[in-house]
C-alpha positions in Angstrom: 19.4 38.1 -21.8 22.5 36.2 -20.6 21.4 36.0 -17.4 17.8 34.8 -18.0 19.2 31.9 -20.0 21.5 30.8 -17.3 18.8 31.3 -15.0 16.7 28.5 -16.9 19.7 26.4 -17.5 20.3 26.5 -13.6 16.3 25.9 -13.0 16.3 23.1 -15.6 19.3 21.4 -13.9 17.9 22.1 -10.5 14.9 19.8 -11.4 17.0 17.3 -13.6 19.0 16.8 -10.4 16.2 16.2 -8.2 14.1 13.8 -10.2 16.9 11.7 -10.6 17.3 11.6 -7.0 13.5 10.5 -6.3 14.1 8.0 -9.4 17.1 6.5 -7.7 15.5 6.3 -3.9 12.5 5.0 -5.7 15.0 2.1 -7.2 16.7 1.3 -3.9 13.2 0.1 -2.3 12.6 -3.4 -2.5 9.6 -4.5 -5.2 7.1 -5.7 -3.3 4.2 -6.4 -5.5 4.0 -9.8 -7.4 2.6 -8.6 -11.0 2.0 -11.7 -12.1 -0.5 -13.7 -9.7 -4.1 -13.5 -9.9 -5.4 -11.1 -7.0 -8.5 -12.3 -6.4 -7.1 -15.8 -5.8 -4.4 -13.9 -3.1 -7.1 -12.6 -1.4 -9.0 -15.8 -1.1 -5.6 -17.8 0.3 -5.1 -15.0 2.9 -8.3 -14.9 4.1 -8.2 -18.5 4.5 -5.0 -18.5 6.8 -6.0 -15.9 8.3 -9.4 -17.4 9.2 -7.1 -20.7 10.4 -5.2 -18.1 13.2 -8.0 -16.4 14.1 -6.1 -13.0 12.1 -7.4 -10.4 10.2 -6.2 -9.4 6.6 -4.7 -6.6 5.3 -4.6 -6.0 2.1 -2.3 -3.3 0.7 -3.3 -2.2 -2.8 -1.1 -0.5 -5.2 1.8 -1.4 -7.4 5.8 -1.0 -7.7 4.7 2.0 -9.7 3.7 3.7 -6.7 6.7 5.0 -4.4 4.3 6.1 -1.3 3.3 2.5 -1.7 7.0 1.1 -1.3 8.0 3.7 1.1 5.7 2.0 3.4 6.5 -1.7 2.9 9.7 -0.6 3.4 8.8 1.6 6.6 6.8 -1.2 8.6 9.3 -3.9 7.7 12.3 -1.4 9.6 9.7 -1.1 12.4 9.9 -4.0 15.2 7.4 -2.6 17.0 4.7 -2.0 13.9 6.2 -5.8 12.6 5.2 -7.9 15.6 2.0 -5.9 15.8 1.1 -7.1 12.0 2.7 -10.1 13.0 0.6 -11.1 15.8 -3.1 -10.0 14.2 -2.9 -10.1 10.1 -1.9 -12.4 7.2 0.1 -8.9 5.1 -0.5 -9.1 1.5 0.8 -6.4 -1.2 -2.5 -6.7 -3.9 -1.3 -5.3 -6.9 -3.5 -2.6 -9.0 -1.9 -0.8 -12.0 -4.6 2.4 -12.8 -3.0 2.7 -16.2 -3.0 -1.0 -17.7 -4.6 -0.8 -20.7 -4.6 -3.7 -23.6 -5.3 -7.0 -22.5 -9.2 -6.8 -21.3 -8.8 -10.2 -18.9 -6.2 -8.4 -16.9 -8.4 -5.1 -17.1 -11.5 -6.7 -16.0 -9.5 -8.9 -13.2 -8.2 -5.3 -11.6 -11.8 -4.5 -11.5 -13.3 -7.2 -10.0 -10.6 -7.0 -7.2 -11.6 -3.5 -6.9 -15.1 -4.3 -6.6 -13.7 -7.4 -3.8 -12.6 -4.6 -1.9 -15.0 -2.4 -1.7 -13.8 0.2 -4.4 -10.6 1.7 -2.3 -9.1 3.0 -5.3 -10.8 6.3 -4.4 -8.7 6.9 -1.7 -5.3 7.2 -4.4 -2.6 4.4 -3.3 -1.8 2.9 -1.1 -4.7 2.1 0.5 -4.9 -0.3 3.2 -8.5 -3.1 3.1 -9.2 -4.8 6.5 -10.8 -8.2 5.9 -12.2 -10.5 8.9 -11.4 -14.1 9.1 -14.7 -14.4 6.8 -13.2 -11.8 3.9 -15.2 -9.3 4.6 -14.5 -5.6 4.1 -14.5 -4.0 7.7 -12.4 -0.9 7.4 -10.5 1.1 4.2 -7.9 3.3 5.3 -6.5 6.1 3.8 -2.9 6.1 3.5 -3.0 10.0 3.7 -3.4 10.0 7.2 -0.8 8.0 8.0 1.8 10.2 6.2 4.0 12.6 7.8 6.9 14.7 5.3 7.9 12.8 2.7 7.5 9.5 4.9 4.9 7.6 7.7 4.5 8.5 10.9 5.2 5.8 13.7 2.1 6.7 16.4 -0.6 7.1 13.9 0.2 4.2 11.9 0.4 1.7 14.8 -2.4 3.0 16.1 -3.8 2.3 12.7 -2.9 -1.3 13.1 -3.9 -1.9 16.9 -7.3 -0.3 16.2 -7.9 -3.3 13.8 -6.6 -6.1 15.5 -9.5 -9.0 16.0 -9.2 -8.2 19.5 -9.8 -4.7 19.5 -12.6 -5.0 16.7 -14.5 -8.0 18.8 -14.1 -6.0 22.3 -17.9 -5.6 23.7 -18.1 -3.0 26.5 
């Protein structure tokens, strides 16, 4: 009996230990969402500097809830090569969505109608990457999942991601 309850005590600690540990690497990544403007009025000053130097948006919706979602700010802003890429074809914007406000209905119905701007990609989980044109039109929803390798992004798949979208790549005729 002894042993089972040291067992559990050891198991117990075991997971203490390692939730602390994803708590504190969660706290060392910068906070990259602004919770307090107005999403839909981002969008709309993106896609209008964007439209100006003939860029693409991207939108990246989730919140400073979400650690997959800071894990990749944090991932593309320690990558030059993925940087100059994003640099060079999109006006970057960090949308924030929280799935569990509840309360005040205008914020509620504001995380909706951003939703419903771009093109419902909460059903993908989060993050979730929106590609608008230079008009603000949805052209492409990506799926963070595919982009993920271990506990992290991998490099190839999520530059190629990013090239695959440029405006030159989208308005290549053959």
């Amino acid at each position: 009996m002894m042993m089972k309850k040291f067992f559990l005590a050891l198991v117990i600690m075991v997971v203490a230990m390692a939730a602390r540990a994803q708590d504190g690497q969660q706290a060392t990544l910068k906070k990259v969402y602004d919770e307090q403007i107005n999403p839909l009025e981002q969008i709309d000053q993106a896609v209008a500097s964007a439209a100006s130097q003939g860029k693409y948006v991207i939108c990246q919706v989730g919140g400073n809830w979400c650690p997959w979602c800071l894990r990749f700010a944090d991932f593309i802003s320690n990558d030059s090569t993925i940087s100059k890429v994003i640099d060079d074809n999109f006006v970057y914007i960090h949308v924030n969505y929280n799935p569990r406000a509840r309360g005040d209905e205008a914020r509620v119905k504001l995380a909706e109608q951003t939703l419903q701007r771009l093109g419902n990609p909460a059903r993908f989980g989060f993050p979730v990457f929106v590609v608008l044109d230079g008009e603000g039109r949805v052209i492409h929803i990506q799926d963070s999942v595919f982009l993920e390798e271990g506990k992290g992004y991998n490099k190839e798949r999520t530059l190629r991601f990013f090239q695959n979208w440029t405006p030159a790549a989208v308005n290549t005729t053959n």
